[in-house]
N, C-alpha and C positions, 0 to 999 in steps of 0.2 A: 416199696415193692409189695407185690402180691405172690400168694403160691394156691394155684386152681388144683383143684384135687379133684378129678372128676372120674366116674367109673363110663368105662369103654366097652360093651360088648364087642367079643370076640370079631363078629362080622362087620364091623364099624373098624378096626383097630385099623385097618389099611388104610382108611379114608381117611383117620385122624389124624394118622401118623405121617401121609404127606401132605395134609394140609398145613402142620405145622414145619414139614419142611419147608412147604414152600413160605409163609412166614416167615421163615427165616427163625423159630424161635425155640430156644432150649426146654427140653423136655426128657421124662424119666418114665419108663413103664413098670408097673411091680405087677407081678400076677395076685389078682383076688382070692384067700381062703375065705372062700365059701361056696354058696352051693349051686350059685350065678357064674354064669361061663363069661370074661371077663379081665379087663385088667385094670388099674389105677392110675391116670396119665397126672404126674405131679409137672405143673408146667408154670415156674417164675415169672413174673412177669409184671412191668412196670404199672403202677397205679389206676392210671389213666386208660392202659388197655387193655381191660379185664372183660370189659364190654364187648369190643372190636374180636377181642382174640373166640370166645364163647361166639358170636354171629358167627364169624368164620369156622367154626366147629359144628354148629349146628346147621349151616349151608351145605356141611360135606356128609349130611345123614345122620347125626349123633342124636338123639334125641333130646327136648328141650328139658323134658322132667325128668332127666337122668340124671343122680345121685352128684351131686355140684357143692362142694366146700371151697370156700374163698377165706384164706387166711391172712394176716399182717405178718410181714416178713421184716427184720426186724436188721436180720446180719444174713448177703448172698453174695456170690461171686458166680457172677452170669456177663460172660464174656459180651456180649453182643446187646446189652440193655442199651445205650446209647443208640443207637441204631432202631431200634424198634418203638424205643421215647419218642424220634424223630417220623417213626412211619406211622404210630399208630394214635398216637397220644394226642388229642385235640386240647388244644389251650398251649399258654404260655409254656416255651421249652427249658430245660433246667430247674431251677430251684425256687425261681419266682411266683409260682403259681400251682396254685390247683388245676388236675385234668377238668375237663366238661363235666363227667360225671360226678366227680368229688363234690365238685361247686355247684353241682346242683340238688346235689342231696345232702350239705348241708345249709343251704338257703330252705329245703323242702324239710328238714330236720326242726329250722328256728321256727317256724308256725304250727302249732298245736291244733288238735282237731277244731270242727268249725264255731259246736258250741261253749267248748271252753275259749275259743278265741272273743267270740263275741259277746262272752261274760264279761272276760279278764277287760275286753274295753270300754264296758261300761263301768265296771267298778273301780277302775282306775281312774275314769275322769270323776264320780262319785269322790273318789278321796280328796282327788286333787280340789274341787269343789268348796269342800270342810279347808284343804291348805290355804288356799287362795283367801276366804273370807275368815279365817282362823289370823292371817297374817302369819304363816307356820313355814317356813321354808323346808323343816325336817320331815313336815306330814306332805309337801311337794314332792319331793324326793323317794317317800315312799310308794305315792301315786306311779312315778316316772319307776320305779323298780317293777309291780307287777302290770304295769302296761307291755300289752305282745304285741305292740307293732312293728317291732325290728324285722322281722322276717316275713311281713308280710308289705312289707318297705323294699325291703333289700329285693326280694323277690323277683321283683321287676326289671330290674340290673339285670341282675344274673341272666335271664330270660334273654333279654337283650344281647348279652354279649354269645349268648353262646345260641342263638336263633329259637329257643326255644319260646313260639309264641303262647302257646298254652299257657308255661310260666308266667306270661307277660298278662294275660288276661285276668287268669287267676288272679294275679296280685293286685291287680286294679282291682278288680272288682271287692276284692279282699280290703285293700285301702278304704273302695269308697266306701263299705257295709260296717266295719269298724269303727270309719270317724264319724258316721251317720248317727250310729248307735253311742257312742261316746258324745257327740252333744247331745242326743236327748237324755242320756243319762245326767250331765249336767244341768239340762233344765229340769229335768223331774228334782234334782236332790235341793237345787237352787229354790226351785216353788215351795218345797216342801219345809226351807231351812225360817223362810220370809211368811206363808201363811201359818207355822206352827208356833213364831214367834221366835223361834230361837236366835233366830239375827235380825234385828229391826229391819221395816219397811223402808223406812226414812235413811238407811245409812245409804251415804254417797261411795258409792264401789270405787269411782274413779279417785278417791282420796288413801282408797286401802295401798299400800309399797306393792303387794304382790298381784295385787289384780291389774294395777298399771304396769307394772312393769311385764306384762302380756298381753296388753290393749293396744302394741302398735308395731308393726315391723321395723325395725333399726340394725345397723351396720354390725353391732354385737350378735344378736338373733342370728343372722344372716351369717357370720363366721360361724356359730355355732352350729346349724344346721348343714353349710358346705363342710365341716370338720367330725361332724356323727356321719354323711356319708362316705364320706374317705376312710376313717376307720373302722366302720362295719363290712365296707366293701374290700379293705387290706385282712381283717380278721377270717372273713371268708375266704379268701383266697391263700392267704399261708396259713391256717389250720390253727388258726390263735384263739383265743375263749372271746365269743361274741358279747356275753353277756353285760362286758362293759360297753362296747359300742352298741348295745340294744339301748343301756339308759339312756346315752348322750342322746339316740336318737329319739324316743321318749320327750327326753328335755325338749325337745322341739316342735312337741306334738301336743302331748296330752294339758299342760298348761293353758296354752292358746284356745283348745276344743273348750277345755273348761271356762275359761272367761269369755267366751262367748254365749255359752250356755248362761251364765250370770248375768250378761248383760241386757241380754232377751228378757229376764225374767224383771229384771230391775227398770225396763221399757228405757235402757243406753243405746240407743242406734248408732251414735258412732261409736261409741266399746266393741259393738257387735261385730261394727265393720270393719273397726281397725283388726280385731282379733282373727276375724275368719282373712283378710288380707295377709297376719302373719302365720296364719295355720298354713293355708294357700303355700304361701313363698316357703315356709319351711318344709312343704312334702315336695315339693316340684324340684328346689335345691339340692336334699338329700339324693334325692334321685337321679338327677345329671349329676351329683357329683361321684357316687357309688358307680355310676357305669365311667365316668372318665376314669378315675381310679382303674376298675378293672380293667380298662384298654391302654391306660400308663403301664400295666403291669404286663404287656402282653397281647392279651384275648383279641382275638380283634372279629367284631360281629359279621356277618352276614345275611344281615335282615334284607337288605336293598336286593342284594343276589338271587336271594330266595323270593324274594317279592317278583321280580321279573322274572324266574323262571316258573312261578308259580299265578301264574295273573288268573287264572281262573275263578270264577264265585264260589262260596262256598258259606256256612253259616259261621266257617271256624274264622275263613280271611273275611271277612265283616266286619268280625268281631274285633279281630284282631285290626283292623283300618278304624274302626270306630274307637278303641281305644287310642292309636298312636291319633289321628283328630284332638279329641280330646285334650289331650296331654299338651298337645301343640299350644290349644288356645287357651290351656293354664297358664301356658310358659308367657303366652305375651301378653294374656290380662295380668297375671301376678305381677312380673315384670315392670309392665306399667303402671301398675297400681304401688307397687312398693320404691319404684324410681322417684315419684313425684312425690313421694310422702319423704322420699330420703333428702330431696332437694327441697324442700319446706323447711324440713326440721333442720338444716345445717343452715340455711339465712337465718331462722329465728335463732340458734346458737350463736349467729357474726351478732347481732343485733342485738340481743342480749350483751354480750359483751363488748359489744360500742358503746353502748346506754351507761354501763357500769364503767367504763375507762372515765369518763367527765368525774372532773374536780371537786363537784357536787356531793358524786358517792363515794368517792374515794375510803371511806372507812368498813364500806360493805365489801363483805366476802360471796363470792359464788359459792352456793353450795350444790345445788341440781336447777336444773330446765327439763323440765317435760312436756312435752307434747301432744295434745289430741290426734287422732286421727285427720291427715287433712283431704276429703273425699270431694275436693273441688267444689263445693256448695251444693255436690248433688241430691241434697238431703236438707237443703234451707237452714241449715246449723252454722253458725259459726265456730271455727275450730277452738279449742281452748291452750293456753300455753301456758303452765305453771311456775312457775321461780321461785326459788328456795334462796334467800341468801342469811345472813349471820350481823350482828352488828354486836357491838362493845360499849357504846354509849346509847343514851336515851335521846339521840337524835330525829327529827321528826324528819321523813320521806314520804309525804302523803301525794307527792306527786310523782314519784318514781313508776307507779300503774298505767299512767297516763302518757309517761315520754316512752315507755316500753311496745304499748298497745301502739303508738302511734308510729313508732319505727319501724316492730314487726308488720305492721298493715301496709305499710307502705312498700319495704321491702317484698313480703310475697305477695300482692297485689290479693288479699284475702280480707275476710273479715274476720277479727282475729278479738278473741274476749282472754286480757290479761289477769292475772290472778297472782299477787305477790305475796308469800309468805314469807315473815321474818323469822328467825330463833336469835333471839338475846341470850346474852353472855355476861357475867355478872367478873371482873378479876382483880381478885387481890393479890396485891405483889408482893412479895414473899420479902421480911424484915432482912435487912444487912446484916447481917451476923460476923461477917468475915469480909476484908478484905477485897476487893474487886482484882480481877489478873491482870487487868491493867495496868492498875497501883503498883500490886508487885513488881510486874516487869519494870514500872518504873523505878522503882526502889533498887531492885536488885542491878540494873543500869546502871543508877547511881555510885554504888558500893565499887561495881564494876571498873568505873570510869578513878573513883579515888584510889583504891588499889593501885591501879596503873600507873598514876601520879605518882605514889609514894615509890612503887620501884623503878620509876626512870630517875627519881633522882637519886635512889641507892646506886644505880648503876653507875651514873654519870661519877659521883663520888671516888667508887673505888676505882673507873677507870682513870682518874687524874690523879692518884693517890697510891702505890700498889701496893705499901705497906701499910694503909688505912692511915695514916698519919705522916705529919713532917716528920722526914730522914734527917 
């Protein structure tokens, strides 16, 4: 609830006072001491239509700059709220939702002005940068804390669900000037880490855990990113602290920007590619998945509505047509770019472990498969497929590269460059000291079984016998 506090001149008080009659909505007049002729219209009213209720006051003559206090009402008893939720309140009805206006001021709350925005995005792929080639998973996590792209993510939702195209522009454009800025910030810190010396030329990125593990779109990524927009877009809508679902959505972003930025620098074309394919799939996910959420909960848009009674040109519907374009043929290059890479990488998974099921390797353990980017040979590259497995003796598999490469190439009908790395294991079995429980059970079995013996034939005795002896 809300409580409007707004002062009335005397010559207005009639016009106020049935206009909220005719609203239908509860209202108190105080006379003003002071030296303004005047009264104080205190008028309750639901959240969502504080907005609605003031238009309608200001349509009846009141003046817009007229002395207007909006307060949080905390405890009311306004007989006819229900009723007025229902006429006035745009957005989800009840308890599931934020009105229009809430959700859109605090979507317009989470983005900071423009140039602390597109500081915070450069220096956040910057950290992440140092994380990625650091091998630092805690110096990642600090990158994904002060990165601001939650709200300039989420933005575009909200926009959407509640017709507000402006919104919708804004945050594209907001989107695409952030991750612009954010990978060139990753190449400058990248050039700067490899010509100053601080990180060898010569290191192979694609061998770093952290930089691979954001060189390729996969089913995990992909949960993660549909799960940061569901929860940024439930955090905005029931009034929850964003700032955890700002990270998750971070996680999705700033990583990927940054190891792209590295792979450019290190001359990786497919790092590059797979990275910007999982940057790609992770903004376009969060974003269907932030507006299905808000329409799960409710909201329900009227862009198409508005589109048709609005069909006229204009620099704003352009704008607003060239973004929803856009957006469109992210959704089906991403899409497909992340579809075929998803169906690669799970043949080379069967294959991999058909390779390893034979009798041959039966002593190797699986430890990881990783995957190159696979961009259909459009880049002359062949993809690469790494394997990680364990072994416990000094067994020689100098042919295992070979029966691998040859099944995955077969199976994804790819040119495929295998790369097997082992981790040995050294094990010493720990001396007998005690007893095995096997033993035991056996023994105590045993004991079990004599026991028994001894008193079935106690028994049998005294029951042929009842005085223990000949009578």
């Amino acid at each position: 609830m809300r409580l409007l506090q707004v002062f009335v001149p005397n010559e207005d008080r009639a016009a106020v006072r049935q206009t909220l009659l005719e609203m239908e909505v509860e209202y108190l007049f105080t006379d003003e001491d002071s030296d303004r002729d005047g009264a104080v219209a205190y008028v309750p009213v639901p959240s969502g239509a504080v907005d609605a209720v003031l238009d309608e006051l200001y349509d009846a003559g009141l003046d817009e700059d007229t002395y207007t206090v909006v307060t949080d009402v905390h405890r009311a008893t306004v007989p006819n709220v229900d009723e007025v939720t229902d006429r006035y309140v745009d957005g989800p009805k009840g308890d599931r939702g934020a009105s229009h206006p809430e959700i859109r001021e605090r979507a317009a709350d989470l983005k900071p002005d423009t140039a602390t925005y597109l500081a915070f995005a450069a220096l956040s792929a910057i950290v992440a940068v140092g994380g990625l080639l650091l091998d630092s998973a805690i110096v990642i996590v600090g990158a994904m804390v002060i990165a601001p792209f939650a709200g300039s993510t989420l933005s575009a939702s909200v926009g959407a669900v509640i017709s507000d195209r402006e919104m919708v522009v804004d945050s594209a454009t907001s989107q695409a000037t952030g991750l612009v800025l954010a990978f060139a910030g990753s190449v400058a810190m990248s050039a700067f880490l490899q010509r100053t010396g601080f990180v060898p030329a010569s290191l192979v990125i694609s061998r770093v855990d952290q930089v691979s593990a954001f060189a390729t779109p996969n089913l995990l990524t992909l949960a993660i990113a549909i799960a940061a927009g569901i929860a940024g877009a439930l955090a905005l809508a029931t009034d929850l602290p964003v700032s955890i679902a700002g990270v998750a959505v971070a996680a999705a972003i700033v990583p990927a920007a940054a190891t792209a930025g590295i792979g450019v620098v290190w001359g990786e074309l497919l790092l590059v590619l797979g990275a910007l394919v999982l940057l790609l799939m992770n903004i376009v996910f969060i974003n269907l998945a932030a507006y299905l959420a808000l329409v799960s909960l409710g909201y329900r848009s009227s862009v198409i509505r508005s589109l048709r009674e609005d069909v006229h040109l204009s620099l704003r519907s352009g704008a607003y047509a060239a973004v929803v374009v856009v957006f469109v043929c992210m959704v089906a290059l991403t899409s497909a770019g992340t579809y075929q890479h998803l169906v690669f990488e799970q043949r080379v998974n069967q294959e991999v472990e058909t390779v390893l099921d034979d009798d041959a390797y039966s002593d190797l353990e699986l430890a990881t498969v990783k995957s190159g980017y696979n961009d259909m040979n459009l880049l002359g590259r062949a993809e690469t497929v790494t394997v990680t497995v364990s072994r416990t003796s000094e067994t020689d598999y100098g042919g295992l590269d070979e029966d691998l490469q040859a099944n995955v190439s077969a199976a994804t009908d790819r040119p495929v460059t295998v790369q097997v790395r082992f981790v040995d294991y050294e094990t010493a079995e720990a001396a007998e000291q005690s007893p095995r429980l096997d033993d035991l059970f056996a023994r105590y079995a045993d004991r079990l079984s004599a026991f028994g013996s001894r008193l079935t034939r106690a028994v049998g005795v005294t029951a042929g016998s009842p005085c223990g002896a000949p009578c």
